[in-house]
C-alpha positions in Angstrom: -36.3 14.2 -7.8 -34.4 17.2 -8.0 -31.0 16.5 -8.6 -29.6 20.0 -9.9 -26.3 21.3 -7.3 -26.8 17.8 -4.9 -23.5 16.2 -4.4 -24.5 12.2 -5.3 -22.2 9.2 -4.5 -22.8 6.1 -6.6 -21.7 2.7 -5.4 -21.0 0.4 -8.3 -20.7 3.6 -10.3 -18.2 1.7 -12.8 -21.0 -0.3 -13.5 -23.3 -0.6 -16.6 -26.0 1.2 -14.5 -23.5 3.9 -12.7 -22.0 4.7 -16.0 -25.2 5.4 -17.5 -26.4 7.1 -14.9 -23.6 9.3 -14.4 -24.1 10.2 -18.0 -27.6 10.9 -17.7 -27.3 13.6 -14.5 -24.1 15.1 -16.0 -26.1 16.1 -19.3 -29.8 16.5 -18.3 -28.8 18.1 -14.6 -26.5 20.7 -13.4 -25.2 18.2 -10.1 -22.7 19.8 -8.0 -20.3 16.4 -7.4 -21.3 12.7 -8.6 -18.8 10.8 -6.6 -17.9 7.2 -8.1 -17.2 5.0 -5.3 -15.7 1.2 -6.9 -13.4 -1.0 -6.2 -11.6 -0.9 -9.5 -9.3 1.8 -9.9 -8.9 0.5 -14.1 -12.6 1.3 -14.7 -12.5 4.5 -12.6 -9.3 5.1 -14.9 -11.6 4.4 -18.5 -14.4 6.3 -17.0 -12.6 9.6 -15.9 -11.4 9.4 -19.7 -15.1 8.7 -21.3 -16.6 11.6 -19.1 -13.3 14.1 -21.0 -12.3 14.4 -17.0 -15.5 16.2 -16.1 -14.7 18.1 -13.2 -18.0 17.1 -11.4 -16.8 13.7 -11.3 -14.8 12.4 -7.9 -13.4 8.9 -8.1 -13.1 7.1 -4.9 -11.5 3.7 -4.3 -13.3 1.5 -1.9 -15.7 -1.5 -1.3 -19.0 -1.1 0.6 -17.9 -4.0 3.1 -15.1 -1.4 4.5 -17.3 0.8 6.8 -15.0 3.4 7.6 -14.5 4.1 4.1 -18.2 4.0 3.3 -18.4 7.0 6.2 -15.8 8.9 4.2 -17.3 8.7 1.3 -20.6 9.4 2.3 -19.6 12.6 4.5 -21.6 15.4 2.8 -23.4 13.6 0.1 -27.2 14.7 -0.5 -28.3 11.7 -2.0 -26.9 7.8 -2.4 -27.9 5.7 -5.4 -26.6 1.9 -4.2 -25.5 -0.3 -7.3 -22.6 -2.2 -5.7 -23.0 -6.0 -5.9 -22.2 -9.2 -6.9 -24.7 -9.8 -9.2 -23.2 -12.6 -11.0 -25.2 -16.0 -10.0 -22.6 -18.8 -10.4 -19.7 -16.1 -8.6 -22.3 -15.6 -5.8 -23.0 -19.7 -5.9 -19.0 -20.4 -5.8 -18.3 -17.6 -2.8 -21.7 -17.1 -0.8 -20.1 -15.6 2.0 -18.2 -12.4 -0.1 -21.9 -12.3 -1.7 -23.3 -12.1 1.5 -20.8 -9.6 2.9 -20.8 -7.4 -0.4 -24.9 -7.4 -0.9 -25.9 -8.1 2.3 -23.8 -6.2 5.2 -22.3 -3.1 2.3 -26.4 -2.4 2.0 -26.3 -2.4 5.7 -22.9 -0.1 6.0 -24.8 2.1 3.4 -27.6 2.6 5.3 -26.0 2.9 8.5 -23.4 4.9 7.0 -26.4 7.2 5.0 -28.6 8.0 8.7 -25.8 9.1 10.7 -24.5 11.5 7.8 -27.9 12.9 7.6 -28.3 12.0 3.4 -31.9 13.0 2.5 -32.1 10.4 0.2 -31.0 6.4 -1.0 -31.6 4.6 -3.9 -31.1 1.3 -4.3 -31.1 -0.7 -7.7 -31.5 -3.9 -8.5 -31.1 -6.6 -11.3 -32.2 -9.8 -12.4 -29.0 -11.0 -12.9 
């Protein structure tokens, strides 16, 4: 997958796997954005500092169950890599319905969101959490 000059949005990207893939692209591939979409604005915070505030980096607030904000997020991206979850068992166990609504209806907004913005490609990652 050619990834050189694409403008990518990662979901989850404060994450184990959106941090590592973040550092992976910036150093083997020339992107032209990587936008971090998280909820967290502390880990967005920690990871603008680990990446030395690497001006292909955009940070963006948000949760995928907030559609409009998924569609302004997505607006011009090339490609979507989807790691936002709750991948926790016993915090998916004690609140099914946010688990549901995060992994089940943010996939959906995702997707939804992806089509009607025209992004060539989505990616979707998984655990076994």
């Amino acid at each position: 997958m050619k990834l050189t000059n694409k403008v990518i949005l990662v979901t989850g990207g404060t994450g184990s796997f959106g941090q590592k893939f973040t550092e992976i692209v910036l150093k083997e591939y020339n992107p032209k954005t990587i936008r971090i979409f998280s909820r967290g604005e502390v880990l967005q915070q920690e990871m603008c500092q680990k990446f030395n505030d690497d001006e292909r980096l955009r940070f963006l607030i948000g949760d995928v169950r907030d559609k409009a904000r998924i569609y302004r997020a997505i607006n011009g991206v090339d490609i979507v890599v989807h790691g936002a979850a709750l991948k926790q068992v016993p915090t998916a166990e004690y609140n099914p319905i946010e688990a549901l609504r995060t992994n089940i209806d943010g996939a959906v907004n995702i997707i939804d969101a992806a089509i009607d913005c025209g992004v060539k490609r989505i990616i979707a990652i998984s655990t076994d959490k």
